[in-house]
C-alpha positions in Angstrom: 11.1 13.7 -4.2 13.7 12.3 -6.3 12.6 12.8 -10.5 14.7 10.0 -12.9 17.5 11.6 -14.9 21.0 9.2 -15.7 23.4 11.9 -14.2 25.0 11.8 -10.7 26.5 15.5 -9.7 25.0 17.8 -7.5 25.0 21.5 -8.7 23.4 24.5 -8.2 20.7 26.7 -10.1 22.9 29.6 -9.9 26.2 27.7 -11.2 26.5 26.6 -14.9 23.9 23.6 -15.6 23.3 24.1 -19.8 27.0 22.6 -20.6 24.8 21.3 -23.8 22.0 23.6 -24.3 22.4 26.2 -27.0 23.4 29.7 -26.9 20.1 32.2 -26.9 18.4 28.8 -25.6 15.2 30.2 -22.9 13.0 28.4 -20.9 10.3 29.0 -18.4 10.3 26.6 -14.9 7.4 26.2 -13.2 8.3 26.7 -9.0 5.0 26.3 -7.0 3.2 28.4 -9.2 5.5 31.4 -10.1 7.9 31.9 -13.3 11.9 31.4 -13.2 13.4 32.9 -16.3 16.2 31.0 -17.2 18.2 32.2 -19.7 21.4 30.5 -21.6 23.7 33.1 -22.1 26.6 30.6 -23.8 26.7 27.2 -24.4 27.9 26.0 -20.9 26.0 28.5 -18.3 22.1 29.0 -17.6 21.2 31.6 -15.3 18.0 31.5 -12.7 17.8 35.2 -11.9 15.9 34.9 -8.1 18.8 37.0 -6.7 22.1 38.4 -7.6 24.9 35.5 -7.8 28.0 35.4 -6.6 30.8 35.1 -9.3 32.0 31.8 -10.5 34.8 30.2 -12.1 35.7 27.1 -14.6 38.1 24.3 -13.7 40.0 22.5 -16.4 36.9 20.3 -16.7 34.8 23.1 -17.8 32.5 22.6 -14.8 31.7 25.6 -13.2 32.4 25.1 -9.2 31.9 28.0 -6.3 34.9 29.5 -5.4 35.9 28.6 -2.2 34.2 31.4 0.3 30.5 30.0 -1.1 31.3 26.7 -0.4 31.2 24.9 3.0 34.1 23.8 4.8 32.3 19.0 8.2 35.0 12.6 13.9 35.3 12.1 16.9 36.1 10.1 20.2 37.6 6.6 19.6 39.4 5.7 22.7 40.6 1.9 23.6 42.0 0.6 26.9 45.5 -0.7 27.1 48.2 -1.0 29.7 51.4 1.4 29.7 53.7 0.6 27.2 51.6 -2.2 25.6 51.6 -2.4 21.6 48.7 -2.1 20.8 46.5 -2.4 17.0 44.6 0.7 16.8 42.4 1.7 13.6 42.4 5.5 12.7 38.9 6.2 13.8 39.0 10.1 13.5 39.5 9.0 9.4 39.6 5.9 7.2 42.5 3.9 6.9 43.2 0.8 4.8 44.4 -1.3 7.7 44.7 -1.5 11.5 48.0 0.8 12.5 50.6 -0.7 15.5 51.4 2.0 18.2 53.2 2.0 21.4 50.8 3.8 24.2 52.7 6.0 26.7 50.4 7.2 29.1 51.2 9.0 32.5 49.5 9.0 35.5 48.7 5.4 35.3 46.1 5.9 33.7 46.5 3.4 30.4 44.5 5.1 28.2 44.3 6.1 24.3 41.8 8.6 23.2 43.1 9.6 19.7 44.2 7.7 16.7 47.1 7.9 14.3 46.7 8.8 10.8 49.4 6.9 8.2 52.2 9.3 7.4 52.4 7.9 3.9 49.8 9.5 1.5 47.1 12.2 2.3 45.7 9.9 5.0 45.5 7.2 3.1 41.9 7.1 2.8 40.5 6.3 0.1 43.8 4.9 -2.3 42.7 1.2 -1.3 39.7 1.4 0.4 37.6 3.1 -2.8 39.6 4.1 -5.1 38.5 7.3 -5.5 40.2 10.8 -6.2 37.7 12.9 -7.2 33.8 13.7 -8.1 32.5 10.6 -7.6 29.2 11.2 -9.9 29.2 11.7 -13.7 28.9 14.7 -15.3 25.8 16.4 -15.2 24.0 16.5 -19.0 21.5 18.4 -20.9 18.1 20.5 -19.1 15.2 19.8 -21.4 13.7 23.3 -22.4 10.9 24.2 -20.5 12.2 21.9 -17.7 9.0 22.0 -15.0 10.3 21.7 -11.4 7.9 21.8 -8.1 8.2 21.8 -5.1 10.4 24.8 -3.9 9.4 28.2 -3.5 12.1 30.7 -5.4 11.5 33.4 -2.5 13.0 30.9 -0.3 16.2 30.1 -1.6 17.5 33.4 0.3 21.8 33.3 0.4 21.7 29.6 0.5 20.7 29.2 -2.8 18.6 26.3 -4.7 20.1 23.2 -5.6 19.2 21.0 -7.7 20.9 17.7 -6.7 20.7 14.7 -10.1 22.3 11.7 -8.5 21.6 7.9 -9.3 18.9 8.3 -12.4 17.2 10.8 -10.3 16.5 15.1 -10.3 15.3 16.7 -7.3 15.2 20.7 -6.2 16.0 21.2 -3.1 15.5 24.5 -1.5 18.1 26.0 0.0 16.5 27.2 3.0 16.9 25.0 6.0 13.7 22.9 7.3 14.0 23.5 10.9 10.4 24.3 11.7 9.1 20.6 12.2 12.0 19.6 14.8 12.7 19.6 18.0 16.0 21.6 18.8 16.8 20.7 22.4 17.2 17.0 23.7 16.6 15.7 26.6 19.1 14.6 29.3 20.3 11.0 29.9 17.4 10.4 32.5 15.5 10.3 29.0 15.4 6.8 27.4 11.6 7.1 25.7 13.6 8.1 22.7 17.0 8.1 20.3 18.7 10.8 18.9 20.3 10.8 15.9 22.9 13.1 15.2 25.6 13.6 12.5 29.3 13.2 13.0 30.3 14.4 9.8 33.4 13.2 8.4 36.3 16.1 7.9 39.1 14.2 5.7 39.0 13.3 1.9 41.7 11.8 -0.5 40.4 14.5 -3.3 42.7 15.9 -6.7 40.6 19.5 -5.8 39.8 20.3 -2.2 37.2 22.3 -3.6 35.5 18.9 -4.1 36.1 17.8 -0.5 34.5 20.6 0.6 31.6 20.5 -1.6 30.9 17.2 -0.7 30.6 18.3 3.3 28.3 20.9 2.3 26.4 18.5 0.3 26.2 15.7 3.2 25.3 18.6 5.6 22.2 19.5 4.0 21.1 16.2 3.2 21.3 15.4 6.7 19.2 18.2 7.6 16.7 17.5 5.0 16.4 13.9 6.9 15.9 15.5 9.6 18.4 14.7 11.7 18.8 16.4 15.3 23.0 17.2 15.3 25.8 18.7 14.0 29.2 17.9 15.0 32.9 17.9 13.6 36.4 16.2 14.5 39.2 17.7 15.1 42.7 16.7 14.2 46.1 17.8 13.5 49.4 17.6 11.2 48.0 15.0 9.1 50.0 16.3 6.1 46.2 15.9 3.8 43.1 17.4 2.7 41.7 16.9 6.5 39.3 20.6 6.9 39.4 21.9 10.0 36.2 22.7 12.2 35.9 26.1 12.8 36.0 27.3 9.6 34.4 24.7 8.1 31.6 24.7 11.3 31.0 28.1 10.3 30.3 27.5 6.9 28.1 24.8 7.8 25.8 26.4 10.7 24.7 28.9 7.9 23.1 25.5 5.9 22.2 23.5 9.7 19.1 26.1 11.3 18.6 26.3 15.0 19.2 22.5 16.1 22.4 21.6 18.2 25.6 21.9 17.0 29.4 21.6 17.9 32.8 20.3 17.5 35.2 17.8 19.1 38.6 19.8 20.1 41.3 17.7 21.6 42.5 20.1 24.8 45.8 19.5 25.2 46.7 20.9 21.9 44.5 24.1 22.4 45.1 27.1 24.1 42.3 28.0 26.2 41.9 31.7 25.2 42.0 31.2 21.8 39.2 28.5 22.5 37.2 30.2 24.4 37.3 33.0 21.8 36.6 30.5 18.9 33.4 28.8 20.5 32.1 32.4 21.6 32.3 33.5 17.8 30.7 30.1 16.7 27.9 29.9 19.4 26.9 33.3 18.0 26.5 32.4 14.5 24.0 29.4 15.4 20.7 30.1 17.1 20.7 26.7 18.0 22.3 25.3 21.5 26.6 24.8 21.0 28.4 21.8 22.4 31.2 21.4 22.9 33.0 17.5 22.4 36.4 16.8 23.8 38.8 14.1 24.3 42.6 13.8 25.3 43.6 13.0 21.7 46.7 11.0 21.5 49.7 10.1 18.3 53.4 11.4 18.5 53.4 12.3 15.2 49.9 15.1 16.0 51.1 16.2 19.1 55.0 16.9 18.4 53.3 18.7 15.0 51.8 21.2 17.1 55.0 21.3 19.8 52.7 20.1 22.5 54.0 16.9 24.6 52.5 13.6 24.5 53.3 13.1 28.6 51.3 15.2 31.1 48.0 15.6 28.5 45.9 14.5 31.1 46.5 17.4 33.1 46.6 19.7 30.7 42.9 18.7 29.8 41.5 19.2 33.1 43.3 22.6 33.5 42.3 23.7 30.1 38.5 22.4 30.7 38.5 24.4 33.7 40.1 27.6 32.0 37.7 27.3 29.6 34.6 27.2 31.4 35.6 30.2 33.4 36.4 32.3 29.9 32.9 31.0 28.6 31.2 32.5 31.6 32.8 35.7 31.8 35.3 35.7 34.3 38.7 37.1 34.3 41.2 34.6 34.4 44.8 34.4 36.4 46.3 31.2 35.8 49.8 29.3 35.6 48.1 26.0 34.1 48.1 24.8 31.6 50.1 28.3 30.6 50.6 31.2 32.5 47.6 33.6 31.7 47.5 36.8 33.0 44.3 38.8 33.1 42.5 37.1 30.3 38.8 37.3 29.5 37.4 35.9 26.2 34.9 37.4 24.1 32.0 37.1 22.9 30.9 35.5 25.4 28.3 32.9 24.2 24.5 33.3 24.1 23.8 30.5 26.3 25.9 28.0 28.6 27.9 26.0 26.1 27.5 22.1 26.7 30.5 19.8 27.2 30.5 16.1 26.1 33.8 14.1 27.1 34.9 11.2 24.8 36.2 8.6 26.4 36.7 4.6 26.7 39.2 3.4 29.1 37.8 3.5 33.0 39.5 6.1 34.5 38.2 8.2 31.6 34.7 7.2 31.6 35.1 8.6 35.6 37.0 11.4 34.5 33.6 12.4 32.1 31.2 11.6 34.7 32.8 13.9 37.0 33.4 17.2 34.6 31.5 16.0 31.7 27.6 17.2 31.0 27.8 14.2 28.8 29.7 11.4 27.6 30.0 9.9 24.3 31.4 6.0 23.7 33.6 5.1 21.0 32.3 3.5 17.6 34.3 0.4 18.0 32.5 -0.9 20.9 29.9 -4.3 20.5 26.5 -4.2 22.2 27.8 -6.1 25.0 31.1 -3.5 25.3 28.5 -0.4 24.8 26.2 -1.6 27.8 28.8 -2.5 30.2 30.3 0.8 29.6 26.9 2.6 30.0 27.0 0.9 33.5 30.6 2.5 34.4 29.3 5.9 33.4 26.1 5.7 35.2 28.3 4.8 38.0 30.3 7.2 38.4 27.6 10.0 38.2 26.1 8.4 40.9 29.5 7.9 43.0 30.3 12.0 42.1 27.4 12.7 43.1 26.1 14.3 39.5 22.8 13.2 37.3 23.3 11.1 34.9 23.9 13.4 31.6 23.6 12.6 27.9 24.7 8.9 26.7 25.9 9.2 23.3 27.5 6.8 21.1 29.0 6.8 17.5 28.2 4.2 15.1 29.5 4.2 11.5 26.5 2.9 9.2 25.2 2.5 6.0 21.5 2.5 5.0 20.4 0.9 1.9 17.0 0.9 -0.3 16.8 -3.0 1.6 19.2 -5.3 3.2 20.7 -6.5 -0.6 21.0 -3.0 -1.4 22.9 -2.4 2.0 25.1 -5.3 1.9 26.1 -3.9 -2.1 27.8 -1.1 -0.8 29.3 -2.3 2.3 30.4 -5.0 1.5 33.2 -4.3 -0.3 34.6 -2.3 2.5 34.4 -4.4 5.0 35.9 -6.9 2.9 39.2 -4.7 3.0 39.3 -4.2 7.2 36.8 -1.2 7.4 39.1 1.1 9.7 40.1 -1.9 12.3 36.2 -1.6 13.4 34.3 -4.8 14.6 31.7 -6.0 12.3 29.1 -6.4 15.3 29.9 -2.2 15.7 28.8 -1.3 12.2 25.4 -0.7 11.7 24.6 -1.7 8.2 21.1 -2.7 6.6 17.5 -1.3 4.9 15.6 1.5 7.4 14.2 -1.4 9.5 17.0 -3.1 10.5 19.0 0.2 11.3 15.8 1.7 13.2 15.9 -1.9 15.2 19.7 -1.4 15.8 19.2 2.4 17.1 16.5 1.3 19.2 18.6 -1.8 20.6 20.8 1.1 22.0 18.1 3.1 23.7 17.0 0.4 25.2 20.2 -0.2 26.9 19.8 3.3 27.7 22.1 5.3 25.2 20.4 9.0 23.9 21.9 9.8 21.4 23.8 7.9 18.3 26.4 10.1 16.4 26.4 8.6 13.1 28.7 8.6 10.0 28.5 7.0 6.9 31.3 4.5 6.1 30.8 4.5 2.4 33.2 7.0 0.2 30.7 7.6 -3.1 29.2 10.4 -2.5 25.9 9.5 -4.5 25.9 6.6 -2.1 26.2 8.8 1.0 23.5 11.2 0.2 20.7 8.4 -0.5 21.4 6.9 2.9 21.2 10.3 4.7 17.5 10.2 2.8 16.8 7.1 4.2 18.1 8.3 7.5 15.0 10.2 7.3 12.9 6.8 7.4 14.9 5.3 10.4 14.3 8.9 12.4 10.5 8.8 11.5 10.1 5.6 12.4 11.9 5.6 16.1 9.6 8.6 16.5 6.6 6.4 15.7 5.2 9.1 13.0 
């Protein structure tokens, strides 16, 4: 439930909330029946003793902020099909850009394929300088607590190491418990045979033009829960490489993040040819431990000259390098001792842990040879965000194909769709507009899904009934305020594909 205040910043009980209250100051909140003592030790700090706290620090702002260990570190597949050699327009769908970027595609095998995006070399991803025009906490500073500030609706024994929050963002004060709500959702999905129903899962977005990274990765922890609070069914992240900005890498930031997610899915999107598969194997062992929710695992062949010579790997041959490292990988994951000379000589090599459950994989991909290429190794296959309706059911139809021509069952059909849900379709249109006014990331308008809860439900449901499963969303508006009341709303759409 969202209360009216005029302030716009998330914080936390346990970080400095009485910047204007006076020293000595002491009030009593109400949580669902029992007493909080909150005390103002200084002008600038109020203290909700439910547990001990972890230490804290000031910026130059004199907001207090977590360090770094407390906070949480959160794109994916956007493949397009061109011939070999062909210059080609291609958006930077793992992040924003400002405009459409002009690449030449050297591919080998024949195959004519781009899976990854390039990032502009010139600023830190150039994400936000045009597009938003916005370098830092997008919300005013928080103000005054009344004494004797009443708050319901969260129970203090609850708030465990996650910690209350109380989140004050567009004239409105809510407490949100820190504890995750996974007790009313279904953690497992069913498989692409299923079409009664659409998933909705997050694709949180990993780079931020920010003055602090502290603030970037506030703001994924932040978007994280609100997305669980809505309900939502996934977790995933991108992956990406020498991009020279503020772009937080998954499996630190995964971890963080799974502490905040529950026991629903969750995963990341690695890029194969840059990894070494023992090292993977390690990583997503570590991370499928930490969750007791199912791990998937995303890839794609990732693409840019300027990613791959960063990490010394070369652009030619990354086709077989994916297939070799897919198959390393899956024999790590499930114990075995591996001997191999591709994609590197391994000698001897087991992985550990191991797992606590077989690890899903999901292949990205858009061009034909891919979409087979996913049907035959893939559990599941996800389509790029940039496709229309007509684009996304055709492609449906390749994938379908070639499980059926391999031989394999038809796995999950997922799909990412950038979107923006507003109070109604004015409200929607407010905040998108403006973006797409300025070439939102090279994307197709028909792709974006934009509008009040109806009208997004009805677009979700337009794609199950072409037989997707699952939409990956992410939100395509910078503000952060604006971001979190959409994930709320997201809550709406979910409810009402579910018929509840």
């Amino acid at each position: 439930m969202w209360l009216p205040s005029e302030n716009c910043r998330p914080i936390h009980l346990a970080e400095g909330v009485g910047d204007e209250l006076e020293a000595g100051t002491i009030g009593i909140a109400q949580v669902q029946g029992r007493a909080a003592l909150q005390l103002v030790v200084h002008a600038g700090f109020v203290e909700v003793r439910l547990e001990p706290l972890p230490p804290f620090g000031l910026h130059g702002d004199g907001q207090v902020v977590q360090p770094a260990e407390h906070l949480g570190i959160r794109p994916e597949v956007e493949p397009g099909q061109v011939e070999e050699g062909q210059q080609v327009a291609v958006a930077d769908v793992e992040e924003e850009v400002v405009r459409p970027l002009v690449v030449a595609v050297l591919e080998d095998l024949g195959q004519g394929e781009l899976e990854h995006p390039l990032v502009e070399a010139n600023g830190a991803l150039d994400i936000c300088a045009e597009q938003c025009d916005m370098v830092d906490a997008p919300c005013r500073r928080a103000g005054t607590l009344a004494e004797g500030t009443q708050v319901g609706g969260a129970d203090p024994f609850s708030f465990g190491p996650y910690r209350g929050q109380v989140e004050v963002c567009h004239g409105e004060t809510v407490l949100r418990s820190g504890e995750p709500v996974i007790s009313r959702f279904e953690s497992r999905f069913g498989d692409g045979g299923d079409t009664g129903s659409m998933h909705i899962g997050v694709s949180e977005r990993s780079g931020y033009d920010v003055a602090d990274v502290r603030t970037g990765a506030r703001w994924m922890v932040e978007r994280v829960r609100a997305a669980r609070d809505a309900g939502l069914e996934s977790l995933f992240l991108g992956d990406h490489h020498s991009t020279g900005g503020a772009y937080y890498q998954n499996m630190p930031m995964l971890g963080r993040l799974l502490a905040e997610w529950g026991d629903r899915p969750a995963g990341a999107l690695f890029l194969l040819p840059l990894w070494h598969p023992v090292l993977l194997a390690e990583q997503v062992g570590t991370l499928a431990s930490l969750t007791t929710g199912r791990f998937i695992l995303q890839c794609s062949l990732g693409g840019g000259d300027d990613q791959f010579g960063g990490m010394g790997i070369p652009l030619r041959g990354r086709v077989a390098r994916f297939e070799s490292t897919l198959t390393v990988l899956r024999r790590l994951l499930a114990g075995e001792e591996v001997t191999t000379d591709e994609p590197l000589p391994i000698r001897a090599a087991r992985a550990g842990p191991l797992p606590p459950e077989p690890v899903e994989v999901w292949i990205g991909a858009s061009a034909p040879a891919a979409i087979e290429r996913a049907a035959r190794l893939g559990d599941g296959w996800i389509a790029a965000p940039g496709l229309t309706p007509g684009e996304a059911a055709r492609q449906i139809e390749q994938y379908r194909a070639g499980c059926a021509a391999h031989g394999r069952p038809v796995g999950v059909t997922a799909i990412r769709r950038d979107v923006h849900v507003g109070a109604d379709h004015t409200d929607a249109r407010r905040v998108a507009d403006p973006i797409l006014a300025r070439g939102y990331r090279g994307l197709p308008p028909e792709s974006l899904v934009v509008g009040g809860a109806a009208e997004v439900s009805q677009a979700f449901a337009d794609l199950s009934e072409i037989g997707y499963t699952h939409v990956l969303m992410r939100h395509l508006a910078d503000d952060q305020c604006e971001v979190l009341a959409s994930y709320e709303r997201l809550g709406d759409v979910r409810s009402d594909l579910l018929g509840e």
